[in-house]
N, C-alpha and C positions, 0 to 999 in steps of 0.2 A: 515427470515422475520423480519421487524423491526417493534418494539412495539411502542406501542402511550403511553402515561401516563398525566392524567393532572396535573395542576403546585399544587395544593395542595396535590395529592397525592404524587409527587414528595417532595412534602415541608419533608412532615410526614414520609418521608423511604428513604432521600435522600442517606445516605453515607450507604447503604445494599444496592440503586439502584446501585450507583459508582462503588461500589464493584464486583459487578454481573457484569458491563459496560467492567470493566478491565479484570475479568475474562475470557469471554464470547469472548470479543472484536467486539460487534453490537453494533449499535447506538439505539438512543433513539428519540421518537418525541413527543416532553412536545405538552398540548395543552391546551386552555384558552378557554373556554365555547364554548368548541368544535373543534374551529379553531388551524390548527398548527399554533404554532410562534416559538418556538424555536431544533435545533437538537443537539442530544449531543453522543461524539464519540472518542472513548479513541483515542491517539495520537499513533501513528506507528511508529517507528525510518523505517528509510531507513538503508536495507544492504549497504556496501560498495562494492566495486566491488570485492575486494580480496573474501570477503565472498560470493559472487554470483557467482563467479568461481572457487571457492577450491576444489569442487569434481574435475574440470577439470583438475588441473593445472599440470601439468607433460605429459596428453594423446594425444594432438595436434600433427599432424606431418607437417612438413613445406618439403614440396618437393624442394624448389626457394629461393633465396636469398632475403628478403622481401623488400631488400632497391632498388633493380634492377629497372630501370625505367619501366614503360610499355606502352609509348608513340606509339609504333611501333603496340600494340598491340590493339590502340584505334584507331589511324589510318586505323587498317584493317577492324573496323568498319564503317567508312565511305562511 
């Protein structure tokens, strides 16, 4: 669920909100005499792909030569 907070309360506990922001990793919606204006929302690195496939990497099995054309075989879709 993401929290609202408005901007003076934010002013007065900003770097204990940040903290909790990083911990947590939910966003925030400051808001100004009621109204949202701004969201705030720790940064994410992006995995690489090595790291998004390491549990895999060795259990794949390849039955076919992967370079082999397969022109013949889009053809038979036609």
């Amino acid at each position: 669920m993401t929290q609202t907070i408005s901007k003076s309360k934010l002013k007065a506990n900003m770097l204990q909100i940040f903290r909790e922001l990083e911990k947590n990793g939910e966003e925030l919606i400051v808001t100004d005499r009621g109204k949202p204006t701004l969201i705030i929302r720790p940064i994410v690195e992006k995995k690489s792909v090595d790291e998004v496939f390491a549990d895999l990497r060795g259990k794949a099995i390849v039955y076919e030569d992967l370079d082999t054309p397969t022109m013949e075989d889009w053809e038979a879709l036609r």
